[in-house]
C-alpha positions as CSV (number, residue, x, y, z in Angstrom):
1,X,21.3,4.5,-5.7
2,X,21.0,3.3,-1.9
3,X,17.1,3.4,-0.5
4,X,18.4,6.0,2.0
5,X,18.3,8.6,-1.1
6,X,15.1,8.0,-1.8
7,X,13.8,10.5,0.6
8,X,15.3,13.3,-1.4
9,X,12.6,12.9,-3.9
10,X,10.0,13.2,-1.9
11,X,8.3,16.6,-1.7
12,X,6.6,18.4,1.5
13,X,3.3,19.9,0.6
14,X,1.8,22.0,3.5
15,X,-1.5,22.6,4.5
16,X,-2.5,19.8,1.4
17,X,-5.3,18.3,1.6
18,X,-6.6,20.3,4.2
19,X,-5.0,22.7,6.9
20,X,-2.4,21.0,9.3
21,X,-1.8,18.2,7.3
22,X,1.7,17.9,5.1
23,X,1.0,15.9,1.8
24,X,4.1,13.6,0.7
25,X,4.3,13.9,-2.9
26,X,6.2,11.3,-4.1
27,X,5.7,11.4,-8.4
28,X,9.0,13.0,-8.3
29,X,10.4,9.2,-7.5
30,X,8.4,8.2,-10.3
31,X,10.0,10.8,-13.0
32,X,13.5,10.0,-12.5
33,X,14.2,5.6,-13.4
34,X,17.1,5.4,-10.9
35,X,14.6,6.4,-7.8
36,X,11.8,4.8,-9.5
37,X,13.7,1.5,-9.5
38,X,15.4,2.0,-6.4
39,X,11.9,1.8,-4.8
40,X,10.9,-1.3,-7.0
41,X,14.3,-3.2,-6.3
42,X,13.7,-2.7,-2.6
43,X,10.2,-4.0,-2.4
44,X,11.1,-7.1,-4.6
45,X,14.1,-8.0,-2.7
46,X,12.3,-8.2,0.7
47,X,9.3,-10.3,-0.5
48,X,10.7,-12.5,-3.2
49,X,10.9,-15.4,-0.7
50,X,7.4,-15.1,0.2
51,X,5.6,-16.6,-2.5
52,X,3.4,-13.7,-3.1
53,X,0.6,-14.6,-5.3
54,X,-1.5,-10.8,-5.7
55,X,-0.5,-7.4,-5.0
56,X,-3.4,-5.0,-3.9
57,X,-2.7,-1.5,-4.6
58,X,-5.2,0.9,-3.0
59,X,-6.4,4.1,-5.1
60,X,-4.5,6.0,-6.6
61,X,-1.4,5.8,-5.8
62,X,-0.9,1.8,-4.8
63,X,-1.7,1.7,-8.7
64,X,1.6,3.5,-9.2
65,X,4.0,1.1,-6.8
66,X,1.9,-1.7,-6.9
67,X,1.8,-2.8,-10.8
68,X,5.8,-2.7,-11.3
69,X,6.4,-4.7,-7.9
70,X,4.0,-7.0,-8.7
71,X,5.2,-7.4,-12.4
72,X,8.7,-8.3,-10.6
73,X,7.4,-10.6,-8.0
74,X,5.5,-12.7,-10.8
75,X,2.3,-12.0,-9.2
76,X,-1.2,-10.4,-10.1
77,X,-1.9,-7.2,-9.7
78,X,-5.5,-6.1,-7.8
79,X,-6.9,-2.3,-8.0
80,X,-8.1,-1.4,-4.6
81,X,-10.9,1.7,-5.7
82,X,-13.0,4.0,-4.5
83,X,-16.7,2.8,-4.6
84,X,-18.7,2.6,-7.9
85,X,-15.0,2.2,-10.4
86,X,-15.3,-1.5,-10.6
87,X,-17.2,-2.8,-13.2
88,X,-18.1,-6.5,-11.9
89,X,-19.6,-7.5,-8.7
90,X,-17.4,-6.3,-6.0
91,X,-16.6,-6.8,-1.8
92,X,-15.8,-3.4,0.2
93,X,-14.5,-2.3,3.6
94,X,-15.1,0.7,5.2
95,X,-11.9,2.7,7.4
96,X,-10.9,6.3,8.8
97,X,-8.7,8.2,7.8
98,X,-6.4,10.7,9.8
99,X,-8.5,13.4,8.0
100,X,-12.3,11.4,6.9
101,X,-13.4,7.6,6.3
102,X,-13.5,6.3,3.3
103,X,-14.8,2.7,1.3
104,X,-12.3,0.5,-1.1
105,X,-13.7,-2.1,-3.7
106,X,-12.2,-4.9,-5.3
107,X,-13.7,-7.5,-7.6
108,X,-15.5,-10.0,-5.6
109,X,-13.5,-12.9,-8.0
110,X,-10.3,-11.0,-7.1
111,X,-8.5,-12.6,-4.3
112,X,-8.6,-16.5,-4.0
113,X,-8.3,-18.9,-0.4
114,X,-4.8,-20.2,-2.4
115,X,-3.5,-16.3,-2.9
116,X,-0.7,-14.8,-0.8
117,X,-1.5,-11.5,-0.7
118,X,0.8,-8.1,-0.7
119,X,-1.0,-5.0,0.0
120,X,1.3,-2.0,-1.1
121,X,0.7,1.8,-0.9
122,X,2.9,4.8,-0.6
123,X,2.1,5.6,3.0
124,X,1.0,4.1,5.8
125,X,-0.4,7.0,8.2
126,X,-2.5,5.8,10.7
127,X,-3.0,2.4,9.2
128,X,-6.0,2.8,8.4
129,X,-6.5,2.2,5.1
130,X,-3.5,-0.6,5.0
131,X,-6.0,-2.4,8.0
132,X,-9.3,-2.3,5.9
133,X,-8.0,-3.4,3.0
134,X,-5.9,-6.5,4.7
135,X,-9.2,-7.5,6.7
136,X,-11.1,-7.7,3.2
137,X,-8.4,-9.9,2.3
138,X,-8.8,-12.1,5.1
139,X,-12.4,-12.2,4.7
140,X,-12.0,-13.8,1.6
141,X,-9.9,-16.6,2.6
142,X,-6.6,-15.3,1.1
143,X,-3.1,-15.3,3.3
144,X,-2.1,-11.9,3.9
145,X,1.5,-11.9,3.9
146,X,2.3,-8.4,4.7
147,X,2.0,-4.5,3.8
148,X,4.6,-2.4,2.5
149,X,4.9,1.7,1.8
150,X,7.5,4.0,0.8
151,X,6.5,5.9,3.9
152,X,5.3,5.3,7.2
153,X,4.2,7.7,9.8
154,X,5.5,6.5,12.5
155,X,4.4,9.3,14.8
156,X,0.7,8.0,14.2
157,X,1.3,4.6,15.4
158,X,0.0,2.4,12.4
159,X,1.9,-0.8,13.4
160,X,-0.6,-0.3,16.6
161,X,-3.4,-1.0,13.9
162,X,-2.5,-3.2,11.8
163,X,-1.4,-5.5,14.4
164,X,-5.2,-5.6,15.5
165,X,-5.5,-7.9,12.5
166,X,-2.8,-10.0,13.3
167,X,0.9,-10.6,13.1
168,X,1.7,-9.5,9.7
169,X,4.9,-7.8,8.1
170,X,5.5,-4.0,7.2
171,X,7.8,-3.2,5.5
172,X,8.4,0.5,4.9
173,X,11.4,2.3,2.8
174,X,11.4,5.2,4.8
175,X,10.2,6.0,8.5
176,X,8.8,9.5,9.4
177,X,8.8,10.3,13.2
């Protein structure tokens, strides 16, 4: 299956989660293997050079792309959650959303200054919550090699935002204008 496909299986949702806004759904990738793997193989292909060390997922649906990439890539895999889901101490970083703000934890033992990181979700809208989560990173010492997404927004200018972080890759499967 080419990556190009891949956009059949995602689903518009209007109005979702609030008036004006179109939800992606993407589990549909997720119940069919070819698409499902078609994603995977993509992500793995473009990073396997880059010595990627941890994948950071953000809740909910980071969990979903970022464990089997990760698994692929040799590498770790860290939940990025909403406050209060961690068990252990934890670090946190604050962003807006194109609809809110919001706060993502991860375990303050998480990330070390000798990881290369990946931070992975299924869309990058705004950037916001890409941005957040790679200065947390950053903060910690870790190298943040780059962020990837099955989707990206691209009418909402994230690569505007994440580049006030620095230079870093973004990789996305498929680009929304």
């Amino acid at each position: 299956m080419d990556v190009k496909e891949l956009e059949s299986y995602i689903v518009d949702i209007p109005d979702y989660p609030e008036p004006g806004v179109i939800f992606k759904d993407i589990t549909p990738l997720f119940a069919d293997p070819k698409p499902f793997r078609t994603m995977v193989d993509a992500f793995v292909s473009h990073y396997k050079d880059e010595g990627i060390t941890k994948v950071v997922g953000p809740e909910a649906r980071g969990f979903m792309i970022g464990t089997p990439v990760a698994l692929e890539l040799g590498a770790g895999f860290i939940p990025a959650r909403k406050p209060g889901k961690l068990p252990r101490a934890t670090v946190s970083a604050s962003y807006e959303l194109e609809y809110g703000t919001d706060t993502l934890e991860i375990h303050a033992d998480a990330i070390q200054p000798e990881d290369r990181v990946l931070i992975i979700d299924d869309l990058i809208a705004t950037g916001g919550t890409a941005a957040a989560t790679g200065r947390l990173i950053q903060d910690m010492g870790a190298t943040l090699v780059g962020y990837a997404s099955i989707l990206e927004l691209c009418f909402l200018n994230p690569r505007k935002k994440l580049a006030e972080s620095g230079d870093h890759d973004l990789f996305s499967l498929i680009k929304v204008d």
